[in-house]
N, C-alpha and C positions, 0 to 999 in steps of 0.2 A: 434439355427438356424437350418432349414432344410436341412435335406442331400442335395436336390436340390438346396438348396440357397448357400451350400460351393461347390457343383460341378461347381456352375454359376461362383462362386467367384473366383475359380483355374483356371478355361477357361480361365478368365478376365485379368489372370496374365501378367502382361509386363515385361522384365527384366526393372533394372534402366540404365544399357551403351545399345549401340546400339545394335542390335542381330547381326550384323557382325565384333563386335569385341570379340564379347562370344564366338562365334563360332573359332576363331583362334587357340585357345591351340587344340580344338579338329579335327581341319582338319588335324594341325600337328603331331599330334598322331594316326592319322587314316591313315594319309601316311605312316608312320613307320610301321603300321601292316601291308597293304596292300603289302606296298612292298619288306615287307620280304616272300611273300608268295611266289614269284619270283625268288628274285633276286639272291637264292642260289641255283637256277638249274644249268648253266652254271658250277658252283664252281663243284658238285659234283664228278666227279670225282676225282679233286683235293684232296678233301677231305678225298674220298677212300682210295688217294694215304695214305694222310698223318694218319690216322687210322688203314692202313691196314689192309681191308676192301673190298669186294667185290662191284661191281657199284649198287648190285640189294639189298647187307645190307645197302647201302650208302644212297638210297631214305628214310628209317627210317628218316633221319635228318630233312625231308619235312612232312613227315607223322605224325611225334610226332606233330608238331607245331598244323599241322590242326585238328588232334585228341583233344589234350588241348585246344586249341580256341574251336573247337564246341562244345565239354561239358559247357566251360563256360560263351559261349553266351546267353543260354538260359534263365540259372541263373542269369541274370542281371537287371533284374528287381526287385528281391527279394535281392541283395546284397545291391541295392539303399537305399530297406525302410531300412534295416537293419542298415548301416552305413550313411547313405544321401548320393546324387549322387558325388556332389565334391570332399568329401572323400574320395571316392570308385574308384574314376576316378584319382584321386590321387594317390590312391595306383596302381592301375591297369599300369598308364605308368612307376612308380617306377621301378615299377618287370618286367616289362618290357626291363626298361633300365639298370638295374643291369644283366637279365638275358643274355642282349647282349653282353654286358660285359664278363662275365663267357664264354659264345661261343666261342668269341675270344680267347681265353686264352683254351681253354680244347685241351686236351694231349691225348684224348682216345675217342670211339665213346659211351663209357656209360656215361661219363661226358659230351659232346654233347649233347646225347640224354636227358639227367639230364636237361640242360640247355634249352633246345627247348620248353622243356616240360612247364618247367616257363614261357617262355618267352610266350607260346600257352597259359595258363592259364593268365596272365597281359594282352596282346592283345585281347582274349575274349573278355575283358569288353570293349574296347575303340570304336570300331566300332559302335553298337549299341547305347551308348550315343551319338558319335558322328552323327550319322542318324536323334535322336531324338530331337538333340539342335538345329541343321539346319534346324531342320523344324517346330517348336514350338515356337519360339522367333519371327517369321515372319505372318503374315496374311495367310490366305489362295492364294490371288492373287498374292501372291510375293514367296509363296515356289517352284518354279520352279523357281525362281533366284537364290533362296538359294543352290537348290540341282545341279542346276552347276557347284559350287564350290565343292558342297561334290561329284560331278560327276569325278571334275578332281582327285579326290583321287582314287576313286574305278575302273574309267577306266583309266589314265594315268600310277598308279602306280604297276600297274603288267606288264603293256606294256614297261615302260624302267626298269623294275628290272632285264633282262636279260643283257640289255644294259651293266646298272652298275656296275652289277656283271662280265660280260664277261673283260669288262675295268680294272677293279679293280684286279681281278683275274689274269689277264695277266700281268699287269703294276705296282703291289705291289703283295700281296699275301692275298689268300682267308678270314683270318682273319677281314681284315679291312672293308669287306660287313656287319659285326656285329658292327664293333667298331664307323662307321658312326652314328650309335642310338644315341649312349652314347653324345653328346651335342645335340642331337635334342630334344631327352628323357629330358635333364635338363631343357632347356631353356623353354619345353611345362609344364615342372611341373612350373615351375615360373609364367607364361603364366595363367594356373590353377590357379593359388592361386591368381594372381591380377583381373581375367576379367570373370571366372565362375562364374556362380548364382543357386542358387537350387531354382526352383518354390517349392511353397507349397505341390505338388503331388509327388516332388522327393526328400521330405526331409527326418531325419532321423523318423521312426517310434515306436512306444514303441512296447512291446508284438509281435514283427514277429517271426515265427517260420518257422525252417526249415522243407519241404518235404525232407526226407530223402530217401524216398520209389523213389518219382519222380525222387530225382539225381542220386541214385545208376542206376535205369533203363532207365536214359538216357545215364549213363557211357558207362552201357552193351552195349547198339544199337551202339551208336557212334563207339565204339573201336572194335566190330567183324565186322559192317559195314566197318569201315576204312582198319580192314588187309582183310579183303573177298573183296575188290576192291584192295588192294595193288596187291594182292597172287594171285588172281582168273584166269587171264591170263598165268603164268606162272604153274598151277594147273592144267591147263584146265577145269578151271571153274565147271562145276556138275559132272564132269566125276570123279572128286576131293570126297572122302568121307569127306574130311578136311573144302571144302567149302560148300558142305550141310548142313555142322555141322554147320557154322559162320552164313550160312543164316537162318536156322529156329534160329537162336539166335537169332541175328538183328533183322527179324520179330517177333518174339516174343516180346521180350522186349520193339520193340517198337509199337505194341500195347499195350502190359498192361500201357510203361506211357504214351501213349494217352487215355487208357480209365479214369488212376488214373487221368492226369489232369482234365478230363470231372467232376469227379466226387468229389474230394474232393474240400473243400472249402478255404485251404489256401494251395492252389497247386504252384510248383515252377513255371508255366507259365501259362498267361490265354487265353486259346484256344476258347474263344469267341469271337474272333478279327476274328476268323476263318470262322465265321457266315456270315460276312460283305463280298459284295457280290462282292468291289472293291478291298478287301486285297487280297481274296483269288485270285479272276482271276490274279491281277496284280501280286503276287508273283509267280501266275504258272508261267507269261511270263517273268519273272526277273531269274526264275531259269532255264530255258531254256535258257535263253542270259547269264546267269554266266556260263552252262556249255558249251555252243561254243564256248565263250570267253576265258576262262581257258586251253579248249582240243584244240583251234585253235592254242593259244600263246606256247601250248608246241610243237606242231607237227611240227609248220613251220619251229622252229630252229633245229629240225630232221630231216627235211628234205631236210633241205640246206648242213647241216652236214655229212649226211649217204650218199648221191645222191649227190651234187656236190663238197663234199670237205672242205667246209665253216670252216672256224674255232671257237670258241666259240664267241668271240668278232663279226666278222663278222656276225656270225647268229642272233646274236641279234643285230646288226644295223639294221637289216635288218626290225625290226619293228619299227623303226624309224616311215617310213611314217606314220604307223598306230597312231601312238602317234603326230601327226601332224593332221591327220584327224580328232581324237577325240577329241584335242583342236579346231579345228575350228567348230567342231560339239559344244560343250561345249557352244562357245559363241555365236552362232547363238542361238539356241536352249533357252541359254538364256535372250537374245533380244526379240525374236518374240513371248515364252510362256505365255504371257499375252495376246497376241494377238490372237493366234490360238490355234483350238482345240488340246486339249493333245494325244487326239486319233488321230488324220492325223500324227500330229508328231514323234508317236512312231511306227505307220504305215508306214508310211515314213522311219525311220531306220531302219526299219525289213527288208525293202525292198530295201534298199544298203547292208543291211550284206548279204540277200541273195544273192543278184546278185554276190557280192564281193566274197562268197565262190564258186560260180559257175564258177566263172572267175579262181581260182586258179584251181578250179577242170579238168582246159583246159590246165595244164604246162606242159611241157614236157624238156626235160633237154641239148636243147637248146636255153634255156631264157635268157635274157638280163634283167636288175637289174630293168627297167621300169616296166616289166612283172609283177613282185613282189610286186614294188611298188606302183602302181597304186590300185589295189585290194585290197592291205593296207590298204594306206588312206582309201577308201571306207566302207571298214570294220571297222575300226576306229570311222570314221564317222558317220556312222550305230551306234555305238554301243551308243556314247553319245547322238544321236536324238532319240533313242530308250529309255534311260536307263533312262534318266533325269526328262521326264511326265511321265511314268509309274510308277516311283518310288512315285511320288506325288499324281499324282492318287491314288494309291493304299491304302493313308490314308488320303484322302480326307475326307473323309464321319468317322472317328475316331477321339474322344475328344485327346485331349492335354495329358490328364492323361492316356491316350491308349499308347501313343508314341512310349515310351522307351521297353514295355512289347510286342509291335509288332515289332519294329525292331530289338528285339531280335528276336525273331523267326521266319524273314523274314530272318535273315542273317545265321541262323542255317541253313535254308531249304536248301537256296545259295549255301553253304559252299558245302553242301549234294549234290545238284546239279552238281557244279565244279568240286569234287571229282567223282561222276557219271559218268560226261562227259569228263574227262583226262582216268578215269580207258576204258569205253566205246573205246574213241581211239586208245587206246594198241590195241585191242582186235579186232576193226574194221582193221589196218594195218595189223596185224599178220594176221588175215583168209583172209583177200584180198587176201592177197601175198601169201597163200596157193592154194587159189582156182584159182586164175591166172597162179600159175606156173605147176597146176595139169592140166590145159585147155591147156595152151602151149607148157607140155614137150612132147606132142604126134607127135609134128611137126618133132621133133630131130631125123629121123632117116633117114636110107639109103634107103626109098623108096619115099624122098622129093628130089626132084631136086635143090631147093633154099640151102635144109640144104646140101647136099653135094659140091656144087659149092662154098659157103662160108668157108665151114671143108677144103675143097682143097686148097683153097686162104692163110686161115689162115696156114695150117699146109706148105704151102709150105716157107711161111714168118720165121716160125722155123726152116726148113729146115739147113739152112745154118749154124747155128749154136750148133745143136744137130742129133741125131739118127732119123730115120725116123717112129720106131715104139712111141721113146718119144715124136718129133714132133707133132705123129697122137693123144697121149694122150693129150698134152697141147692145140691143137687147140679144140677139144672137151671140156676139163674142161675151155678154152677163151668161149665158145659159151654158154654153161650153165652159168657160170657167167653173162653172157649179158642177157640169159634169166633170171636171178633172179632179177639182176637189175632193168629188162623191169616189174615186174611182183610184186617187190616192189611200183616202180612209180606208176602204176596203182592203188594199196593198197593206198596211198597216196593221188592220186586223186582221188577216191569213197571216201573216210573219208570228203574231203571238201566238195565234193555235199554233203553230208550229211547233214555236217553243215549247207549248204546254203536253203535245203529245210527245215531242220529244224525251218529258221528264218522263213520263207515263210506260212509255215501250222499252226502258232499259231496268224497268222493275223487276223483270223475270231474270236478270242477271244476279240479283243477290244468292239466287239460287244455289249460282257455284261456289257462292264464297263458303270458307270453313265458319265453323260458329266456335270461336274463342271459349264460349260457357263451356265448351263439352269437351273441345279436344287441348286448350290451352293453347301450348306452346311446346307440350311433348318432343315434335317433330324436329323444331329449331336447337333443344338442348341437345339432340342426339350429335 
């Protein structure tokens, strides 16, 4: 039989159960990873407490996971041929939920980190399957149904993983944000074994061999990548001999394994997906929207925390509405996606998230909870009308047997993105708040009329209870404080305009993409 005649024949593939009951073990597994990317922020100092551990060793706990998941996203395509994808997806939520396990129970932050570490290498693999099975089992007209579903995993569950954790955290104790896995982790392996199917292209393969060469030098990128975004802020970035060192690493390494992928023929990922002219655009704008989504959902509960008091629980209620807005986004979105262009729609949520971060970019810290919420939801909302056609879009025009080997390396980019854009945030707050307080300490002296008529008010309010030269100090160190405050806030809102233009100046890219209505899928049957 012709190569062409078993490509046609693999295309042709149907599971035998329906493709929305295949896909159940793997939403459920894809929730657990997503929402551990979260849900142990809130916890961390917790954690610290109990490690005895600094707040700034204590991120390691977050960092290991995304390190181990992004090494072994990429690799998931070659782990498939290697053991077939059921297998592999078998073992992956295994290690998974054993390694949650282990979390729960560790006594120290190297057995922690031991455990994160598994737990980032099992989650690797689930995501990426899961991308692939939601979108392969279904026709081309109906994968924007599918990816609804798999929408509310990738945007709902980072959105209440603060929630949960904050709850859980406060209301039992940090442990049990791990030990929740442990029967979801069983019941998806069971899940697994009755309702997965391996197409033909995902089964197991004879003679694969490992690139050796390609994983070592994605380890390298990934892991000085990951501490040169952890460190770089508090380094002061190039000013750092330490992170010049980490970045001509990263960029080295990861050229050479872009060029090894180009070049060798049984390479750990296949960068010709990269050619396609809807993967590429469509993941540029998916990584753009993973990192204001990631760097939005950690700044808010910062800054409910640091500037009004919030406490962990509370700051993550506070993303409540958002997780409201991007379920009603979710099911609009998937109603009307057969109806309307994929492009207006993802148009369209670019253009609620921006507004939404413009709107935050207007607070000031006499808000009321509506304030908050409103821009939420919107952003919310935005994010599942955005996220859900371009996702499908962007393997439109890609075989079946492309799937799994692009949404790995759609969710590698992601990852990279996310991580880009929470490290980017540090970094945009801190110099806000430098350059703000450097622009406003000039006002603080004795030849401003406002600054002394305030020094006078406040020190006389001390007055009565202290000396008049400590008085004179304390109302001074009251008015410096209000300016760093004032000069924080500001730090706070530029990082949201950011965001919001962000969503706004990657609109003109739907441009390139193809429109499905017109051209289909012609090009992929050929």
């Amino acid at each position: 039989m012709s190569e062409i005649a078993i490509d046609k024949k693999e295309e042709e593939w149907k599971p035998s159960k329906s493709p929305w009951l295949i896909i159940i073990p793997t939403i459920c597994a894809a929730f657990m990873f997503v929402l551990d990317e979260t849900i142990a922020n809130v916890a961390l100092s917790h954690m610290a407490g109990t490690f005895s551990v600094s707040k700034e060793e204590s991120t390691w706990i977050l960092t290991s996971y995304l390190v181990a998941s992004g090494i072994m996203i990429p690799a998931v395509d070659w782990f498939c041929k290697l053991l077939g994808r059921k297998t592999f997806f078998t073992l992956s939520v295994s290690l998974f939920t054993i390694s949650s396990f282990i979390c729960g129970f560790a006594n120290s932050m190297e057995m922690m980190l031991f455990a994160r570490i598994l737990q980032g290498l099992g989650g690797g693999g689930i995501l990426p399957i899961a991308q692939a099975v939601s979108l392969e089992g279904f026709p081309p007209e109906k994968r924007s149904q599918s990816m609804a579903v798999f929408g509310f995993v990738v945007v709902i569950a980072p959105v209440i993983g603060p929630v949960i954790g904050g709850w859980i955290t406060d209301n039992w104790n940090w442990p049990w944000i791990f030990f929740i896995n442990v029967p979801i982790g069983i019941l998806t392996v069971y899940l697994t074994q009755k309702l997965l199917e391996d197409p033909p292209y995902a089964r197991k393969q004879k003679n694969v061999s490992i690139d050796a060469t390609g994983f070592f030098l994605l380890t390298v990128w990934i892991v000085s990548l990951q501490v040169m975004l952890d460190k770089g802020n508090n380094q002061d970035w190039f000013n750092s001999p330490f992170i010049v060192k980490l970045f001509l690493l990263s960029t080295l390494s990861a050229l050479l394994f872009i060029i090894s992928q180009l070049k060798k023929k049984d390479s750990l990922v296949d960068l010709s997906v990269c050619f396609d002219r809807n993967f590429f655009v469509g993941t540029i704008i998916q990584v753009i929207q993973q990192g204001v989504m990631l760097a939005s959902t950690a700044i808010l509960p910062m800054f409910l925390q640091s500037m009004l008091g919030y406490d962990a629980f509370l700051s993550g209620l506070t993303l409540v509405p958002r997780g409201c807005g991007a379920l009603t986004g979710l099911v609009i979105a998937g109603v009307i996606s057969s109806k309307v262009d994929g492009r207006i729609l993802t148009a369209t949520g670019l253009c609620f998230m921006g507004t939404a971060g413009l709107m935050l970019g207007n607070l000031n810290l006499q808000i009321a909870y509506h304030n908050i919420a409103l821009p939420n939801f919107m952003f919310g909302f935005g994010m599942s009308m955005a996220m859900i056609p371009i996702i499908a879009l962007s393997v439109i025009t890609l075989k079946n047997s492309q799937m799994t080997n692009a949404s790995g390396l759609q969710n590698l980019v992601k990852i990279i993105g996310g991580a880009v854009g929470t490290s980017a945030v540090a970094t945009l707050i801190s110099r806000y708040s430098q350059i703000h307080q450097a622009n406003m300490v000039g006002h603080l002296n004795s030849l401003n009329p406002v600054f002394n008529a305030k020094l006078s008010a406040i020190q006389g309010a001390f007055m009565s209870s202290t000396t008049p030269n400590v008085a004179q100090y304390m109302a001074q160190y009251t008015l410096y404080g209000q300016l760093r405050q004032q000069a924080a806030l500001w730090s706070f809102m530029e990082a949201f305009r950011i965001f919001g233009i962000a969503c706004l100046i990657v609109i003109p890219l739907l441009l390139l993409v193809n429109n499905p209505q017109k051209k289909e899928i012609i090009d992929r049957k050929k």
